[in-house]
FIVEX-403088 format. One record per residue (C-alpha): x, y, z; residue number from 1. Coordinates in steps of 0.2 Angstrom, whole numbers. Each point is the difference from the previous one (the first is absolute). Example, Ala and Ser with C-alpha at 12.3 -4.5 7.8 and 13.67 -1.06 7.14 Angstrom:
2
east 62 north -22 up 39 num 1
east 6 north 17 up -3 num 2
END
This chain:
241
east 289 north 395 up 681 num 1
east 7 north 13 up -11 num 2
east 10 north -12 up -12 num 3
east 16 north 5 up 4 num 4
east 11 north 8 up -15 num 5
east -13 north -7 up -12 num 6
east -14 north 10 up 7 num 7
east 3 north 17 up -5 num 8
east 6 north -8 up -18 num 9
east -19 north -10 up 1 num 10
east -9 north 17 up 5 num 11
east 7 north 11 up -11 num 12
east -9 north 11 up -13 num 13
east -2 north -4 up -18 num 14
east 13 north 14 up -3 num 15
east 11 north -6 up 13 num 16
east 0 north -18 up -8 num 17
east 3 north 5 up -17 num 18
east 17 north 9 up 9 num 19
east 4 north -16 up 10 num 20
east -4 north -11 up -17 num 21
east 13 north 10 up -11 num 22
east 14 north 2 up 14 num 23
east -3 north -19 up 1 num 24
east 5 north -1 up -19 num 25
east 14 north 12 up 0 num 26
east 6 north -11 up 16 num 27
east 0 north -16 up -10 num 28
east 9 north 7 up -15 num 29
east 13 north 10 up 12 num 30
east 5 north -16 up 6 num 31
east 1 north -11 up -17 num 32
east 12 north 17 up -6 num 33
east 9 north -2 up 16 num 34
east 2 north -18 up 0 num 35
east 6 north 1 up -18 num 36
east 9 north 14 up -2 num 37
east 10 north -6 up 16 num 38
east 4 north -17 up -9 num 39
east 6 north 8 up -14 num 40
east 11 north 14 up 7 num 41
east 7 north -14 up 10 num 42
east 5 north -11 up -14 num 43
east 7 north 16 up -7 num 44
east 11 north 4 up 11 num 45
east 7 north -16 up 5 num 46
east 3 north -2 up -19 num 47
east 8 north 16 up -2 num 48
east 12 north -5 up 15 num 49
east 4 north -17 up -11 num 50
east 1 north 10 up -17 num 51
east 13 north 13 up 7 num 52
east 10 north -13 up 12 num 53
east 5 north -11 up -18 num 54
east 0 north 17 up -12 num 55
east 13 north 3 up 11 num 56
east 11 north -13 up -6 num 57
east -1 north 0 up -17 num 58
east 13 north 10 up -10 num 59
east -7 north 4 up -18 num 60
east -18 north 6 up -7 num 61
east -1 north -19 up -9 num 62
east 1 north -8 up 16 num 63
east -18 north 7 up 8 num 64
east -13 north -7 up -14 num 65
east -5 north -13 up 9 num 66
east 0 north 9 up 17 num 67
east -17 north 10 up -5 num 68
east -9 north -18 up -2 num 69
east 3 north -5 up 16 num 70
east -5 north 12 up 10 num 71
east -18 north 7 up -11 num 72
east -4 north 8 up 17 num 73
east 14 north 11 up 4 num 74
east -3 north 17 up -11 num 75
east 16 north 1 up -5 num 76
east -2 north -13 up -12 num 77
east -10 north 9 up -11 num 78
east 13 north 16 up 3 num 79
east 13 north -14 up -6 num 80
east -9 north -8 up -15 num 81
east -5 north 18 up -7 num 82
east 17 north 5 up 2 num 83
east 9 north -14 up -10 num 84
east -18 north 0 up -13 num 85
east 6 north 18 up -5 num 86
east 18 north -3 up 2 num 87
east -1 north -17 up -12 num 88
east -11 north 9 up -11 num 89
east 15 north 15 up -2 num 90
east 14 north -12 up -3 num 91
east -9 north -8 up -14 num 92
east -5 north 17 up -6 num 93
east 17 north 5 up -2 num 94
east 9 north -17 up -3 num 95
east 14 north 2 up -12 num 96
east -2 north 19 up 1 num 97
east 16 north 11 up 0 num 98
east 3 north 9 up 17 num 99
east -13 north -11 up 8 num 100
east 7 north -2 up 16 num 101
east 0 north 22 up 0 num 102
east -18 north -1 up -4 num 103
east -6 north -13 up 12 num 104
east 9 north 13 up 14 num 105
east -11 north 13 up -8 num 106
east -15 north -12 up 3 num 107
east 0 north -6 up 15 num 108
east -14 north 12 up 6 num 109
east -13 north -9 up -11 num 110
east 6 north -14 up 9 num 111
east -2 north 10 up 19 num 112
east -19 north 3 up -6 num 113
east -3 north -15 up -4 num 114
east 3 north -5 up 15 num 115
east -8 north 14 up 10 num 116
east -17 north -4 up -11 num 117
east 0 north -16 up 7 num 118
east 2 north 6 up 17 num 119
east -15 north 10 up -3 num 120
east -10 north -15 up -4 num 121
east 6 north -11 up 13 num 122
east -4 north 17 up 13 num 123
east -17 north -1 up -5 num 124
east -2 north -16 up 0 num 125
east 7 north -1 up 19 num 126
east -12 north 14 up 4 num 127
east -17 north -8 up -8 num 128
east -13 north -2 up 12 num 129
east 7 north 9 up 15 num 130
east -10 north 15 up -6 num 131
east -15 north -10 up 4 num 132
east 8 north 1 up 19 num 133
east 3 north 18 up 0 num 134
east -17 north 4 up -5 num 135
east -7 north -9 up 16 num 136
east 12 north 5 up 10 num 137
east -7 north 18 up -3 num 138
east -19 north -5 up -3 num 139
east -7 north -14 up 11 num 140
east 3 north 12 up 15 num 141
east -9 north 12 up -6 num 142
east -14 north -12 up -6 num 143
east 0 north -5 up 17 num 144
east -4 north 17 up 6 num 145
east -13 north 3 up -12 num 146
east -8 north -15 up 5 num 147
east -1 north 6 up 21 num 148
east -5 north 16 up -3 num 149
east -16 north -5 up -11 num 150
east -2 north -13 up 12 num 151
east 2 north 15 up 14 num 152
east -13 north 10 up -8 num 153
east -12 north -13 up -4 num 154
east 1 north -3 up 19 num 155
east -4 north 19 up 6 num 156
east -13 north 3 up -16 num 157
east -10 north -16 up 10 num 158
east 3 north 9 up 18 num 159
east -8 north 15 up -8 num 160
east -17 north -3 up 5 num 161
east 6 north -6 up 19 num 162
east -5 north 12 up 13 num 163
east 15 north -7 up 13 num 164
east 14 north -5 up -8 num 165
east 12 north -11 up 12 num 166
east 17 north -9 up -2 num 167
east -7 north -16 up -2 num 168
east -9 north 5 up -16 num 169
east 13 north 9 up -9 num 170
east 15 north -13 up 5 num 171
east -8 north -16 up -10 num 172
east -2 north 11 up -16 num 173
east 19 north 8 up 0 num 174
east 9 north -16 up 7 num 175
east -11 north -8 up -17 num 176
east 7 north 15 up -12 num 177
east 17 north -2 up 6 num 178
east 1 north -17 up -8 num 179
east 5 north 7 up -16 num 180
east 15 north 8 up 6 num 181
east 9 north -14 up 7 num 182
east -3 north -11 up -13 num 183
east 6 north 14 up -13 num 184
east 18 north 3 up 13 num 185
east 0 north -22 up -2 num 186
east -1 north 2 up -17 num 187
east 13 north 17 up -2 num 188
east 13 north -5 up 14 num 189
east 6 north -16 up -9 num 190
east -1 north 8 up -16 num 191
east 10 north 14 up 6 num 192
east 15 north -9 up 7 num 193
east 1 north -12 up -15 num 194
east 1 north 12 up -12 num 195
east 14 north 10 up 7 num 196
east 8 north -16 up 3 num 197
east -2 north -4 up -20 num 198
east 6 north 17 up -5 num 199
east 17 north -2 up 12 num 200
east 1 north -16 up -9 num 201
east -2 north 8 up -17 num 202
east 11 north 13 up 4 num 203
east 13 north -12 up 5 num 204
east -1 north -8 up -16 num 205
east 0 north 16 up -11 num 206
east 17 north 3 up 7 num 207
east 5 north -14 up -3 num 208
east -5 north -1 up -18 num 209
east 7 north 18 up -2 num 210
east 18 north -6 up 6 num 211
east 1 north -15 up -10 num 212
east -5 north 9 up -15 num 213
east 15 north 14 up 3 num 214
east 13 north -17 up 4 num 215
east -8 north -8 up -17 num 216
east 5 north 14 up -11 num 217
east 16 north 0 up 8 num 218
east 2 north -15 up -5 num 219
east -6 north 1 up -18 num 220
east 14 north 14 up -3 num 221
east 13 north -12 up 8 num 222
east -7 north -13 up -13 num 223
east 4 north 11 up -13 num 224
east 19 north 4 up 6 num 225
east 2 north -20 up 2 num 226
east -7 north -4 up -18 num 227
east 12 north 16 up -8 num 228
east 14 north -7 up 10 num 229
east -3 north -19 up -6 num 230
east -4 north 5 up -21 num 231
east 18 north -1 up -8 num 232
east 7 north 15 up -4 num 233
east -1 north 8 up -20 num 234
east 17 north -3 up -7 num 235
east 7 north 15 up -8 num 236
east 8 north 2 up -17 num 237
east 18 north -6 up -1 num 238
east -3 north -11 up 17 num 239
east 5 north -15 up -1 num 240
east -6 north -19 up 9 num 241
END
């Protein structure tokens, strides 16, 4: 009884075990950073759907403060928070300042990175972990073959002292050694397709977060044409009420 796909795992060398114990590791953490990262990419997206299907329907900058709190997964919440953080923060700089709404026009790029820094941060954030899956995409293959050809070699070093060396003898020892190699492709192959699912995902949401924050500085200049338009005009000298 040869022990089926267990066998060649149970017979395998020192070397090849340590192989099989560290793909079995980087198998288990693939899988809690798929399971995660999955999750959260999900929720990000079905909230940015939310986030830009009422952002929609609002007129003025006023009316999205609360919209970032309810959707804290969405990444264009923190694009929108930033933006009106540094955009509050110049209107109280310059409150009462003359020619103020001409200097908030001159501004509003400060306001634009503001918003692009957040998008750095929420990029990074969307990409932590998935390096992990790139890493054993490329590696736990090659771990595998490592793994067979020591076990290949260990089996022709013991053949050496054989005077008639047949099929039977050699077979047992590579079908053993080739253990490694599957279990580094069960490891790679998941690892592989989720991670370029991930990155399609992130890359999805980059666009997104690049659009919005080109829409959102429009919006800021609009704001400051409605406020100009809504402050009462200087009266002149000689101008009567």
């Amino acid at each position: 009884m040869n022990g089926g796909f267990f066998g060649p795992l149970l017979r395998a060398g020192l070397f090849a075990q340590v192989i099989l114990l560290v793909l079995f590791i980087a198998s288990v953490v693939c899988w809690a950073v798929i399971i995660g990262k999955a999750r959260k990419l999900g929720k990000a997206r079905k909230q940015t759907r939310q986030f830009l299907n009422i952002f929609r329907y609002h007129g003025r900058i006023t009316e999205h403060e609360s919209l970032a709190k309810d959707h804290p997964e969405s990444p264009l919440s923190s694009l929108l928070t930033a933006g009106l953080r540094e955009w509050n923060a110049l209107l109280a700089q310059l409150q009462g300042v003359a020619g103020r709404a001409e200097l908030m026009r001159q501004l509003i790029p400060n306001v634009t990175e503001a918003m692009e820094r957040a998008a750095s941060r929420e990029l990074d954030r969307l990409e932590r972990r998935m390096s992990f899956l790139a890493i054993t995409a490329s590696v736990a293959p090659f771990l595998g073959l490592l793994g067979t050809v020591q076990g290949v070699l260990r089996s022709f070093l013991a053949m050496r002292a054989e005077e008639l060396v047949t099929l039977q003898k050699i077979a047992p020892g590579i079908s053993d050694a080739l253990i490694t190699t599957v279990v580094g492709l069960i490891v790679a192959i998941p690892a592989a397709i989720f991670y370029n699912s991930f990155v399609a995902r992130v890359r999805d949401l980059n666009s997104e977060m690049e659009r919005f924050t080109s829409e959102l500085t429009g919006m800021f200049r609009r704001e400051i044409v409605a406020s100009h338009l809504d402050s009462p005009s200087p009266k002149h000298p000689g101008e009567t009420e």
